[in-house]
N, C-alpha and C positions, 0 to 999 in steps of 0.2 A: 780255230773258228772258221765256217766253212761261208763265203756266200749270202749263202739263204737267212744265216743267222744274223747279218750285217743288216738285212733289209726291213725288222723293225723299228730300229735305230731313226731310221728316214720319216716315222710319222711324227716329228718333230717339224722336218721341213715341210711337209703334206699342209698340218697345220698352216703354217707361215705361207704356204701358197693359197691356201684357202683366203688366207687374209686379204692378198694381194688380190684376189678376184671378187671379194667380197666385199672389203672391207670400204672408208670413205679413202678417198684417194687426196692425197696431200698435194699442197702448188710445189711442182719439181723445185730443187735448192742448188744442180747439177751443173755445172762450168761445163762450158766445151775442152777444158782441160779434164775434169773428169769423166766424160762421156770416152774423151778420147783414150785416159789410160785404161778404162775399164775395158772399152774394146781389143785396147791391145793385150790387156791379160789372157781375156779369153782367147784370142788368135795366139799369145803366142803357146796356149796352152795346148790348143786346136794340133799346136806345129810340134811339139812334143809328143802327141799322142801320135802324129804320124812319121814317126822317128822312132818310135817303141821307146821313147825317154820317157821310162816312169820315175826319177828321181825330180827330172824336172818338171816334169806334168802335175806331180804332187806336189812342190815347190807351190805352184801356183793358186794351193790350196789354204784358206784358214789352218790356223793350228789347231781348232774346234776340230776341222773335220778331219785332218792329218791323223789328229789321238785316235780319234772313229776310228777310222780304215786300219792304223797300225803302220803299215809300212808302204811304202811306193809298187813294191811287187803286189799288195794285196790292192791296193787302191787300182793299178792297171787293169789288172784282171776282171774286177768290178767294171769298170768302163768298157772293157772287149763283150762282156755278157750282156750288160743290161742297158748299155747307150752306145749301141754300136755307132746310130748317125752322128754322136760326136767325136766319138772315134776315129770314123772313118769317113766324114760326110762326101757325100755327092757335090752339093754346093753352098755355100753360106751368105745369109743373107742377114744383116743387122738391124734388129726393127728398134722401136723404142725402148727409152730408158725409164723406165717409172718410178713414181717415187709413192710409195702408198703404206699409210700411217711409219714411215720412215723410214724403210727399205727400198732399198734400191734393187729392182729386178731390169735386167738386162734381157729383154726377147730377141732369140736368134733364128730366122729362120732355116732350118736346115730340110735336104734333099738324102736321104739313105742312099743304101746300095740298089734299089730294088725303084728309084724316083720316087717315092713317098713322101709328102712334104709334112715336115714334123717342125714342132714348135720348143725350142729350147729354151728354158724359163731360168736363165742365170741372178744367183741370189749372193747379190756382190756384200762383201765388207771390207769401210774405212780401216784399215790399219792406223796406231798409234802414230807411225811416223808419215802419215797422210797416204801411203799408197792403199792399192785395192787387191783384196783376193778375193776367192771364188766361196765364196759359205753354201754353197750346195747347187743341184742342177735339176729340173722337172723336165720331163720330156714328155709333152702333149699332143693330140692331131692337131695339126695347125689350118685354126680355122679361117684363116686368110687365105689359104691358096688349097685348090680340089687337085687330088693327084690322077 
């Protein structure tokens, strides 16, 4: 399965970002314990991807999204193509944690290769055993900062 075939799978999360922009926005329920593990998922995953560790870059993935992609090599290469500035960002910046009709999206602001400011739209989930992983990632202009 090549890529391109991977990228209808994602109007699922499209959806569910639609939500998050759309939708009525819930009172946050978010502990600064959780604000604070979430951030660290995403950074330590950020630290992975710039290590070329795709076993644990994928680790830091839902098993939802793990089955997706398949495997860590195909999950990587997905990230090198179509989200280079979390791949590789320029600089990262942590904006809010939202919590809207019960999802929790994590906004990052990220800096590309090229100073671009791009809006990371991380779509965290509670694990069983109360930790967080990454249930998917939107990469939008980010309308907060003009590049």
């Amino acid at each position: 399965m090549g890529l391109s075939a991977l990228k209808p799978r994602f109007s699922v999360l499209l959806v569910l970002l639609c939500l998050i922009f759309i939708g009525p926005a819930h009172a946050e329920t978010y502990t600064d314990a959780d604000r604070t593990a979430i951030r660290g998922v995403i950074q330590a995953q950020m630290e992975a991807f710039a290590r070329d560790d795709a076993p644990a870059a994928f680790g830091f993935a839902t098993t939802a999204l793990q089955t997706q992609f398949g495997s860590p090599s195909r999950f990587l290469a997905l990230v090198r193509e179509a989200y280079a500035p979390v791949y590789r960002p320029g600089s990262v910046w942590f904006g809010a944690l939202k919590s809207v009709n019960d999802v929790p999206a994590q906004m990052v602001h990220l800096t590309d290769s090229k100073g671009a400011s791009v809006l990371a739209l991380y779509v965290m989930e509670r694990q069983k055993d109360g930790s967080w992983r990454i249930a998917g990632c939107q990469l939008l202009k980010d309308p907060g900062f003009d590049s």
